[in-house]
VEXVOLO-117205 format. One line per 3 residues: number of its first residue (from 1); for each residue x, y, z of N, C-alpha, C. Coordinates in pm, whole numbers. Each point is the difference from the previous one (the first is absolute). Layout:
BEGIN
NUM = X:Y:Z:X:Y:Z:X:Y:Z  ...
% end
This chain:
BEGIN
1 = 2860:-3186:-585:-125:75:-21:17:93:-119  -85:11:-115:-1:22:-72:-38:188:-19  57:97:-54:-4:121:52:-55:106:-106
4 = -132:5:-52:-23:135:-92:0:113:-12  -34:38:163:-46:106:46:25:18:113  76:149:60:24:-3:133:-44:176:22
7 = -101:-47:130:-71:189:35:131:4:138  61:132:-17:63:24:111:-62:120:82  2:-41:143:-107:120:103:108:93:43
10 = -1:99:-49:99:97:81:49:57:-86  6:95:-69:127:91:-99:76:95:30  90:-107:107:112:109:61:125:-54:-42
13 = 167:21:87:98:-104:-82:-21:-55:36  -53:-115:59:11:-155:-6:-78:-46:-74  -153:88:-20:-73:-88:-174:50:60:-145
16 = 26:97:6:76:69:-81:108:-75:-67  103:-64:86:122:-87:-7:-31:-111:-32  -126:-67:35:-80:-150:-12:-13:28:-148
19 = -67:104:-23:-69:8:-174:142:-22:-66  66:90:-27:149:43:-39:73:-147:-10  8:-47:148:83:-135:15:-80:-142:-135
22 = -132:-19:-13:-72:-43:-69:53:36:-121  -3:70:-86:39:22:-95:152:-14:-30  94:17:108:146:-23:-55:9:-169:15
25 = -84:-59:79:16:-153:-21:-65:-83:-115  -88:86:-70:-28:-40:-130:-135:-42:-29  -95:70:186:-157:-41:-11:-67:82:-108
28 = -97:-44:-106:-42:37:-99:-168:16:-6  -24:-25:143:-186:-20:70:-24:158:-20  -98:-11:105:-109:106:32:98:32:160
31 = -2:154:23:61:47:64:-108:103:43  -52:-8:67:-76:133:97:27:48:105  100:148:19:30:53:123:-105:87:56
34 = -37:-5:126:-142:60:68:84:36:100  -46:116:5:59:152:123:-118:93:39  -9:-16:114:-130:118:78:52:128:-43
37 = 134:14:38:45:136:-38:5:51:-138  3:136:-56:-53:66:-103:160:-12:-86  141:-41:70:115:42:-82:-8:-191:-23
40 = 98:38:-148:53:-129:-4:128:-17:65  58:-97:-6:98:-55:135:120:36:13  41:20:116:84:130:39:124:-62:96
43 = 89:47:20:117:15:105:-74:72:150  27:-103:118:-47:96:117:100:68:60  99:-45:2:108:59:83:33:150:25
46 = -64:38:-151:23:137:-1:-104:95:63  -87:-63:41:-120:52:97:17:70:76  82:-34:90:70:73:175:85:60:-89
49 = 98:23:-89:101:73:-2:-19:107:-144  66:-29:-129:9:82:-110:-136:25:-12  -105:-47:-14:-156:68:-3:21:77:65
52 = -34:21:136:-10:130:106:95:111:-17  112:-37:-56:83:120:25:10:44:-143  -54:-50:-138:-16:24:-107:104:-21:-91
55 = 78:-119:47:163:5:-81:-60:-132:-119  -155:-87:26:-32:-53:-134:-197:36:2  -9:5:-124:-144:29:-47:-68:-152:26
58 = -154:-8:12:-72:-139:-27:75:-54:-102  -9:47:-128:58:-65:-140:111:-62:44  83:48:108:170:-28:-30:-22:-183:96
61 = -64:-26:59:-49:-102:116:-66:-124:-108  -57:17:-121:-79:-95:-60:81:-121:-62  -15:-106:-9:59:-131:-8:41:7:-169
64 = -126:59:-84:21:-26:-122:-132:143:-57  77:19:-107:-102:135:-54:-105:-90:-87  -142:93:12:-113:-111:-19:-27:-36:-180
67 = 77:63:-121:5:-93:-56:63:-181:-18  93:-20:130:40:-120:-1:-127:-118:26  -37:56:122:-101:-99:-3:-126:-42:-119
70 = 0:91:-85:-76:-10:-115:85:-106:-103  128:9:-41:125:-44:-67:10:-160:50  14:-24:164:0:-110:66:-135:-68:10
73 = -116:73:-58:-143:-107:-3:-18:-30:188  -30:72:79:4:21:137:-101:61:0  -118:-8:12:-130:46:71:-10:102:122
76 = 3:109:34:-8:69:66:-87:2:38  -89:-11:143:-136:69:31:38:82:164  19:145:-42:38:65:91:-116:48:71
79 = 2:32:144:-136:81:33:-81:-115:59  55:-107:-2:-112:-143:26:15:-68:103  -75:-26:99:13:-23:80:-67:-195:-2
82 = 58:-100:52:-8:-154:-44:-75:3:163  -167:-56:-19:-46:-68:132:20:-83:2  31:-145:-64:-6:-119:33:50:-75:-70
85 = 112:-90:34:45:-133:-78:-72:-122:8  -15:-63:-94:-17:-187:8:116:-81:-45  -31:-89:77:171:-58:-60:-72:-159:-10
88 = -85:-60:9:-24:-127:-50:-42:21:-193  -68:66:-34:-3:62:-116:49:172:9  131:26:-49:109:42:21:-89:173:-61
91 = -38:109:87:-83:140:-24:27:96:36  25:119:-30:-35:119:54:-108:56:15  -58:88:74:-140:49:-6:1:156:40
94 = 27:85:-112:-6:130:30:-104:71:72  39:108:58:-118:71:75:-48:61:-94  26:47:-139:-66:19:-94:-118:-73:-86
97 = 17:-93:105:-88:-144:-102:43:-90:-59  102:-35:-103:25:-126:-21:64:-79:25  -41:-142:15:122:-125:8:58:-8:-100
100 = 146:-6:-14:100:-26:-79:37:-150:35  18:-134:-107:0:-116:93:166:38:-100  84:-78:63:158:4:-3:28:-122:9
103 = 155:-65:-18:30:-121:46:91:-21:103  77:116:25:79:20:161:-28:151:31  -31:19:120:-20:152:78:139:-2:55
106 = 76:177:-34:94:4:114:-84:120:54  45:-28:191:-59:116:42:188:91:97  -9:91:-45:106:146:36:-124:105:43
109 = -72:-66:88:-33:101:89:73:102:118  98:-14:37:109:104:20:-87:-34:147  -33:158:52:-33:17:149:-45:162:-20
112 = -41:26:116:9:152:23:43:56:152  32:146:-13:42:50:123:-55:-49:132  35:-7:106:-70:-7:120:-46:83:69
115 = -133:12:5:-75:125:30:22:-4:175  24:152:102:-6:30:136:-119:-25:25  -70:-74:53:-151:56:48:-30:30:120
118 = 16:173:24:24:51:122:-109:197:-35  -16:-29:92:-155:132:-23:131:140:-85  -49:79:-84:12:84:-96:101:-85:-103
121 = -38:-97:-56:25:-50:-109:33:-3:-123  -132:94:-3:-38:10:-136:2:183:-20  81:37:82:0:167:6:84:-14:-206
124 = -10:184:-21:90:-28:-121:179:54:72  45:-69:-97:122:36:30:77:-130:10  -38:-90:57:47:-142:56:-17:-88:-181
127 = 121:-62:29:28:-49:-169:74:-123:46  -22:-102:-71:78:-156:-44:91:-5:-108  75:-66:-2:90:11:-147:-24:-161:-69
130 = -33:8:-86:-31:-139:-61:38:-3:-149  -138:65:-45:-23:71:-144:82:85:-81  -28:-9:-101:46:163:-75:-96:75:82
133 = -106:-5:-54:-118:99:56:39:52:154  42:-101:81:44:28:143:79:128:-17  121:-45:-86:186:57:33:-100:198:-99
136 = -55:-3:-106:-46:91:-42:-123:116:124  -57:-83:63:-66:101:88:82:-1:151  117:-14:-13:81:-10:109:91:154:-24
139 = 19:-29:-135:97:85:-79:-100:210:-7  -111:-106:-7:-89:164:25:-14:66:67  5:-73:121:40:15:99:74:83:115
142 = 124:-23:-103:84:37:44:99:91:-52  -82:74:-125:19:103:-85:62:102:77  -36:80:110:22:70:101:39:-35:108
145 = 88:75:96:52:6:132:-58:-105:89  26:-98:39:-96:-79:85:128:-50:134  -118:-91:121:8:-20:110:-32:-136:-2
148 = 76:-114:-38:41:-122:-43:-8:-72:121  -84:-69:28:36:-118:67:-42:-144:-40  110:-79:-2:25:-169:-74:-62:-98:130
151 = -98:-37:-37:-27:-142:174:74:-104:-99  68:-85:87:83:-85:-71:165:-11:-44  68:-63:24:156:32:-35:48:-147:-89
154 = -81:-50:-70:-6:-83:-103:53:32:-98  39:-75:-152:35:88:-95:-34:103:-66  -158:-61:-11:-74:92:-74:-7:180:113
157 = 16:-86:102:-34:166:90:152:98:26  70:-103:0:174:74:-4:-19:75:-136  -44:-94:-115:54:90:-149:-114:97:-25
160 = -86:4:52:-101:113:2:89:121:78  -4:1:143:48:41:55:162:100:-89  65:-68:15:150:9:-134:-49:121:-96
163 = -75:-49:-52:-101:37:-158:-31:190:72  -128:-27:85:-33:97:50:147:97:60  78:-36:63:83:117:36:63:66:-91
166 = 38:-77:-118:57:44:-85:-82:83:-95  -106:16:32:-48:70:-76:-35:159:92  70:-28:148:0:105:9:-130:33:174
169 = -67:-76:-16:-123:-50:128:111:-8:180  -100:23:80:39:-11:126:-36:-153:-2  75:-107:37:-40:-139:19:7:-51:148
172 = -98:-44:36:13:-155:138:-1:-114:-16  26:-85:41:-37:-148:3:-14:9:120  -131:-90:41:-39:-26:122:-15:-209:-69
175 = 72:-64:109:-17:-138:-29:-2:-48:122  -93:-120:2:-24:-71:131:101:-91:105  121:-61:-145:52:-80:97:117:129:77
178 = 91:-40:84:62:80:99:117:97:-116  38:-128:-90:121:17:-57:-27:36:-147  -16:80:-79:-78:-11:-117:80:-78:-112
181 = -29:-29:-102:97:-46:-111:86:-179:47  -35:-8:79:80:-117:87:-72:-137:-52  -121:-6:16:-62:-116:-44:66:-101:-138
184 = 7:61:-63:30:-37:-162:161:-50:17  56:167:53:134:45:-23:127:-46:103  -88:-64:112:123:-55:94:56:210:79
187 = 40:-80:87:0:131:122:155:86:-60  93:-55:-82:85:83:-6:-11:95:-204  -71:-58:-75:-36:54:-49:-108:101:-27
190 = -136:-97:97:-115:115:3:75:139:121  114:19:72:92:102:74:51:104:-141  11:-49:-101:93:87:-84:-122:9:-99
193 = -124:-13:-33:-97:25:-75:-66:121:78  9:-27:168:-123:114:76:125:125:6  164:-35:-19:82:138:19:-32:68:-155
196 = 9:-59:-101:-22:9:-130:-123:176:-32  -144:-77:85:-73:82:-1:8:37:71  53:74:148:21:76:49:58:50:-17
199 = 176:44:-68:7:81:-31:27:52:-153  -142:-75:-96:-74:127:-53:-126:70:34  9:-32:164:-136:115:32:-96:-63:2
202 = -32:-142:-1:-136:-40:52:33:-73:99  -82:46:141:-120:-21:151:-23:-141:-6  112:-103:60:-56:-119:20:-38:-46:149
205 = -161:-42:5:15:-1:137:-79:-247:-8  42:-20:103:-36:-130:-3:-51:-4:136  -58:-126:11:-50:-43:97:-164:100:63
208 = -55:36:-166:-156:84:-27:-95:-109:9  -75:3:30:-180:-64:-60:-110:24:20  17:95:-163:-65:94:-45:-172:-72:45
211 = -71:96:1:-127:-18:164:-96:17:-130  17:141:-62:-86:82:-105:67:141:-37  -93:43:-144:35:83:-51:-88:121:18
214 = 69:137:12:-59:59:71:-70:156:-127  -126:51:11:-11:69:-107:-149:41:-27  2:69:-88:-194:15:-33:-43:-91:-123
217 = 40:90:-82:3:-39:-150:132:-45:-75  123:46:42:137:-52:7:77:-57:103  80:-47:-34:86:-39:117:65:148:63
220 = 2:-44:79:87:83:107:116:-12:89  -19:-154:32:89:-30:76:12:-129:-18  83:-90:63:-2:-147:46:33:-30:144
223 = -105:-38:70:36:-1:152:43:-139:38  46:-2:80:22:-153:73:-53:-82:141  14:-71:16:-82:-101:95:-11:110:125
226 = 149:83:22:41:8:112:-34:207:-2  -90:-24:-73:-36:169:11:95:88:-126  120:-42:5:105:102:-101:-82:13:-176
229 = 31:102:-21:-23:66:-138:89:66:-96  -24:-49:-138:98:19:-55:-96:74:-133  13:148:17:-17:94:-98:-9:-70:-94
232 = -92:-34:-137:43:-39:-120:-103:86:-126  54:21:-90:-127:56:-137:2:-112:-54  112:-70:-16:-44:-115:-135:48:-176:131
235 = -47:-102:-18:34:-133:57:36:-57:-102  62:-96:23:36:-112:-103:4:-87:89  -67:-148:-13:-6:-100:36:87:-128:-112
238 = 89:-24:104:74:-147:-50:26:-110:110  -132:-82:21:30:-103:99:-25:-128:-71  44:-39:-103:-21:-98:-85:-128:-22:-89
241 = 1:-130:-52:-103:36:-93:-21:-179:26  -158:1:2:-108:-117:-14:-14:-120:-150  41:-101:7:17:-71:-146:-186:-44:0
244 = -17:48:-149:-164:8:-50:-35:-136:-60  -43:-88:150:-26:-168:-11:-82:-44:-35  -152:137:-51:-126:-41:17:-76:-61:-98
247 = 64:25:-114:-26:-146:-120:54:-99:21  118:-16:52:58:-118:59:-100:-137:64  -15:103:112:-127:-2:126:-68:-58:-69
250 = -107:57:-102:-140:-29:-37:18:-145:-95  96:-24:-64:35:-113:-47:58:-127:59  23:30:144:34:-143:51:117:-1:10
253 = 91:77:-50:134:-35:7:97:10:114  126:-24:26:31:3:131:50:137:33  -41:52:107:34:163:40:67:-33:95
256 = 112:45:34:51:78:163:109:57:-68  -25:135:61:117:113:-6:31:-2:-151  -104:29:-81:0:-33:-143:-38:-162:-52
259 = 13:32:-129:-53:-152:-70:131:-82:-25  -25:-138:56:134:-76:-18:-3:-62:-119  111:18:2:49:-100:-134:143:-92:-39
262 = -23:-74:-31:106:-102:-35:177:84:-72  97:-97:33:111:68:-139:-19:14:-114  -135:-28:-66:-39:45:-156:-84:101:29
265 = -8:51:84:-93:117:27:-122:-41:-10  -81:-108:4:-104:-75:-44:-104:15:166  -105:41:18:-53:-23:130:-97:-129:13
268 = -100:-35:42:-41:-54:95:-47:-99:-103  -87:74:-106:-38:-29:-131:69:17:-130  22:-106:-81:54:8:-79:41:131:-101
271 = -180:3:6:-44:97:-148:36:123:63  71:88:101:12:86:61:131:52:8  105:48:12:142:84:-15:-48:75:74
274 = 122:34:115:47:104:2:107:94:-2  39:135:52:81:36:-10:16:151:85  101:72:0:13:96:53:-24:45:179
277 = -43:69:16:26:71:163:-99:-75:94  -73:-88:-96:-147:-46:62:17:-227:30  150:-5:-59:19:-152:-48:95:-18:180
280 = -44:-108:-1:58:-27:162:100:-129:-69  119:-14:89:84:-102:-143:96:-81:77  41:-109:38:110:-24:83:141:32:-76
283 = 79:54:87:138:71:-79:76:-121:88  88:-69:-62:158:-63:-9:88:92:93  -12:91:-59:138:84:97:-30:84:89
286 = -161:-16:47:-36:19:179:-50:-90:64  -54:-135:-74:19:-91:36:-231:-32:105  -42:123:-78:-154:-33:37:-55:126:-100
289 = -123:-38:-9:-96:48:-59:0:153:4  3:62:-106:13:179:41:-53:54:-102  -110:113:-24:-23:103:-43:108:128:-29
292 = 2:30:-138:128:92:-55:-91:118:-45  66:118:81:-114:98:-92:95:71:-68  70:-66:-68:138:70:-47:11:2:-205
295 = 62:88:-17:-31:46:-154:95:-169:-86  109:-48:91:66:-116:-74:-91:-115:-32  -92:-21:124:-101:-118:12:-72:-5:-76
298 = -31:127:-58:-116:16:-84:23:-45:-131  138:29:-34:44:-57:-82:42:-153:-35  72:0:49:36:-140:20:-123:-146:25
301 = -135:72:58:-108:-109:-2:-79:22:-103  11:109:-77:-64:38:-145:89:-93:-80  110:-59:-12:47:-88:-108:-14:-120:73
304 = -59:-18:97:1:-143:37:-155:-40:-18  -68:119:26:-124:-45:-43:-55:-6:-194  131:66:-65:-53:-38:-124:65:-109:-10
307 = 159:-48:19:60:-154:-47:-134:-84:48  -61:7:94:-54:-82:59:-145:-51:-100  -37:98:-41:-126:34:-78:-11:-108:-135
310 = 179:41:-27:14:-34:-163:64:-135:6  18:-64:130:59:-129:7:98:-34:26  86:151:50:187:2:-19:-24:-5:149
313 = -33:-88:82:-42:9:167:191:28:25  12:120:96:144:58:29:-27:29:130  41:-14:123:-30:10:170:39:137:-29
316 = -63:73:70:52:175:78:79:-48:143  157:22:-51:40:-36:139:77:164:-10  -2:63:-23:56:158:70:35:41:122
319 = 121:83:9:36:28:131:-113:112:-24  -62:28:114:-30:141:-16:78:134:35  -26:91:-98:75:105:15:-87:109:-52
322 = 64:110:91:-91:150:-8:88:141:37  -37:98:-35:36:112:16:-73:140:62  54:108:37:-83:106:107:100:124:-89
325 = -33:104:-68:128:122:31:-84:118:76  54:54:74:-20:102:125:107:55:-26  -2:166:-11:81:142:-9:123:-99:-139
328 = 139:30:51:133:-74:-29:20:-137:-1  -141:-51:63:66:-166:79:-102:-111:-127  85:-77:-14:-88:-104:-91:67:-156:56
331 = -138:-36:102:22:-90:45:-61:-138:-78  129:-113:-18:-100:-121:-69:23:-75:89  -81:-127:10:-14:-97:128:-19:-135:-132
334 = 12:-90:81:8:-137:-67:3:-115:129  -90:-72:-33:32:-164:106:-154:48:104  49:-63:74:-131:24:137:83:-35:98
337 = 2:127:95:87:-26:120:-90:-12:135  28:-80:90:-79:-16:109:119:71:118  -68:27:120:50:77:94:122:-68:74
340 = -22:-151:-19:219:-26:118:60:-44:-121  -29:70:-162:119:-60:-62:145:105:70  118:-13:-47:86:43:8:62:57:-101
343 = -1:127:55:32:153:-140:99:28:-11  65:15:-146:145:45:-7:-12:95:-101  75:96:47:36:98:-54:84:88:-149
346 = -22:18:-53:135:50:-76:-20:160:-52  93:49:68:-55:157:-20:-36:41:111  12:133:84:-104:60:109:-144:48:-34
349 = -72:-39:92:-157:68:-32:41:164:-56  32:22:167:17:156:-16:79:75:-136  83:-74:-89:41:55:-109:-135:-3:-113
352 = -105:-84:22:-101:29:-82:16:-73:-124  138:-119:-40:22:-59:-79:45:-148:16  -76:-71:81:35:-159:41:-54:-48:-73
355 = -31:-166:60:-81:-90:4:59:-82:136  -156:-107:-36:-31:-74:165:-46:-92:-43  110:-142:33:-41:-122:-62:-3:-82:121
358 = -169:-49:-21:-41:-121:125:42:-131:-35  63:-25:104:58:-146:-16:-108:-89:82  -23:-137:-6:-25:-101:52:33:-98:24
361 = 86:-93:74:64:-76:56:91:8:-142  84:76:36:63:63:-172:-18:7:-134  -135:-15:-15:-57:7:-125:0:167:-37
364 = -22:51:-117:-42:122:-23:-138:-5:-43  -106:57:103:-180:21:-8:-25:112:-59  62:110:83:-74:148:-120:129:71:7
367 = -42:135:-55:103:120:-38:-88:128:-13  24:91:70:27:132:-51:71:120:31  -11:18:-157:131:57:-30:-40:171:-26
370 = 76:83:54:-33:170:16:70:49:-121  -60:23:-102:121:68:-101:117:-94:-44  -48:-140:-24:143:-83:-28:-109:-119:-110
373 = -29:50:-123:-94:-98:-53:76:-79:-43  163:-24:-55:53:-87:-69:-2:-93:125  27:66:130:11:-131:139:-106:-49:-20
376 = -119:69:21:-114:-109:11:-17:-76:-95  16:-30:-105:10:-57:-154:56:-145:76  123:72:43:73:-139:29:-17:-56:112
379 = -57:72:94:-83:-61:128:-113:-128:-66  -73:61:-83:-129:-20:-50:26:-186:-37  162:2:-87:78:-134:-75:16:-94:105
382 = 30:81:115:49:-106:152:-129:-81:27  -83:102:16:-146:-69:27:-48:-81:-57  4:-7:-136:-52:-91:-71:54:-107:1
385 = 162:-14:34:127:-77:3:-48:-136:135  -81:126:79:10:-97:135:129:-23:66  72:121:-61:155:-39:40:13:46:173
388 = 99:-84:63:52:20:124:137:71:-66  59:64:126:97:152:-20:68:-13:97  135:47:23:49:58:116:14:168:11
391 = -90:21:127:-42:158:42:96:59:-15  127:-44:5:96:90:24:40:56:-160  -37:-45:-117:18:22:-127:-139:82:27
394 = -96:-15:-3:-89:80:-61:11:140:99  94:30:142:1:92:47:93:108:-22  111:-94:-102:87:64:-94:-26:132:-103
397 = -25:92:82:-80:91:-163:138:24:-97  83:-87:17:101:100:-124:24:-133:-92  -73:-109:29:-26:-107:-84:-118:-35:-59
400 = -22:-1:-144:-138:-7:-92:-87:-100:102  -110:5:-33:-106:-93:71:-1:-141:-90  2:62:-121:2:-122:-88:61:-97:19
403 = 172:48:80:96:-116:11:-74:-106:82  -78:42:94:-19:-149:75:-140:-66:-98  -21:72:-128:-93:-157:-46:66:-112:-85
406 = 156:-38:45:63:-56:3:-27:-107:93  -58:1:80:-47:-79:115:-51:-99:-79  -14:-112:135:-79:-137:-85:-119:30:-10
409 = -148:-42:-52:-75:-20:8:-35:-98:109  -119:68:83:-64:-110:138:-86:-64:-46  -5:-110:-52:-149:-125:-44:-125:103:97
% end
């Protein structure tokens, strides 16, 4: 398919990276990046953390300073919001009014927060972290002395949480399941994440569900199913975030749990790409279909959706891998671990400097690693290796990890 012109929906990093990736492969078309939001395209990670506590400015978060995109011939239309694709004659259709006809659409519609919908809602005080705009009226927030409570023990609500104490705030987490941090983290690490924040002083309580928020014009509180109340001036909500399917939707294309798409990142319809937090994808090394809302993915399907564009068709087979830092602790994870793999150790939790590598009928599936990034590096090599191990080497902490990617490779 022949390629002149490509409108990308979304100007965050994953269209951001799409434009960028386009140009280092040598596309020489029409490039139009379209973003509802007013910034051009940004780093999120720093949302929950250096935003709030002020250790980076908006500027310091931006992908590229905006003479590049002028330099790179990249179309900016910030502020714009895209109602509608066609993909048999290949369109955008701004809410501003015009059709733009194109010859491939990528859509990096990302997602947004997941809204509580539980009576005092919409009190002020209660905040999402998504945006700049979010992490900035979060930050206003919280200018003064406040009475912090996090619903959620997710990343985004741990590094809020993190963020906020350190700046000095009374913090809670109130989270629904019994055990907080456990879901993601497996029961002996999410144990040394909930001691972590406890003792720097934030109130973890689990096994909440939160009923409503309690207040006139502000929040006041956050109550729970079961009557209890939890004092708050400011909320922060982190219970995940919703992938934004609804151009997807309106075009026919295939939706569940995001828009699917092939190993060229290609969905349902040809003339269509996608990419980023919103691309549903089958992964190799979990072995089914999964949604990544992770800063690597974003990357990594931004160059697969330009090889793909320009004819250099290259599969996205990526381990996935991601990162969290909270207070001292900078946790990275890699692989996808399911609940009866079998965990080995190297390092004690309680020293605050391991890792925890899931095996599967001795394969190595995931890793994470507490303060040990060169381990996970080489965790990260096993995985990709498909290599089988003997536990008793990788439980060795006074032997490199690396030594066992000496191992054979498993077909």
């Amino acid at each position: 398919m022949g390629t002149d012109s490509v409108a990308i929906v979304g100007a965050n990093l994953a269209g951001g990276h799409v434009a960028a990736a386009l140009r280092n492969e040598g596309f020489g078309g029409r490039i139009l990046l379209i973003g509802a939001e007013p910034h051009r395209p940004y780093d999120r990670p720093p949302v929950s953390k250096e935003l709030l506590t002020g250790a980076k400015s908006a500027e310091d978060t931006f992908l590229h300073p905006q003479p590049w995109y002028q330099d790179h011939e990249i179309e900016l239309l910030l502020g714009e919001t895209v109602d509608s694709i066609e993909t048999a004659r290949p369109s955008v259709t701004l809410r501003s009014g015009p059709r733009i006809a194109v010859d491939r659409i990528v859509l990096c519609t990302g997602g947004r927060a997941r809204r509580l919908d539980i009576p005092g809602g919409d009190l002020a005080g209660i905040h999402y972290l998504r945006t700049l705009d979010d992490a900035a009226a979060l930050r206003a927030d919280l200018a003064q002395p406040r009475r912090v409570v996090v619903v959620g023990s997710g990343f985004i609500g741990a590094e809020a949480a993190a963020s906020a104490r350190c700046m000095g705030h009374d913090v809670t987490i109130v989270e629904f399941d019994p055990r907080p941090f456990t879901r993601v983290l497996g029961s002996e690490v999410g144990a040394l994440v909930e001691r972590l924040h406890s003792v720097n002083g934030v109130i973890i309580r689990g096994g909440v569900n939160v009923a409503r928020f309690v207040g006139t014009e502000r929040v006041e509180a956050v109550e729970g199913a079961d009557g209890e109340r939890f004092e708050a001036d400011v909320v922060i909500v982190g219970i995940g975030m919703e992938p934004a399917t609804e151009l997807a939707s309106q075009a026919h294309l295939t939706v569940a749990n995001g828009v699917w798409v092939n190993e060229f990142c290609e969905s349902s319809h040809p003339s269509v790409l996608v990419a980023g937090d919103v691309a549903n994808q089958h992964n190799p090394f979990v072995g089914e279909r999964i949604r990544l809302e992770h800063w690597q993915n974003a990357l990594h399907q931004a160059g697969t959706v330009a090889r793909t564009i320009v004819d250099l068709r290259e599969p996205n087979v990526a381990v996935p891998w991601y990162w969290s830092n909270q207070f001292d602790l900078e946790l990275q994870i890699a692989g996808h671990s399911a609940p009866n793999d079998e965990v080995v150790f190297r390092g004690e939790p309680e020293s605050g400097s391991f890792s925890a590598l899931h095996l599967r009928e001795g394969r190595i599936v995931a890793a994470i690693s507490a303060n040990r990034p060169r381990e996970l590096r080489a965790a990260l090599r096993l995985i990709e290796r498909r290599a089988t191990v003997d536990a008793t080497v990788l439980r060795d902490d006074d032997r490199d990890l690396s030594d066992a990617l000496t191992a054979p490779m498993t077909p």
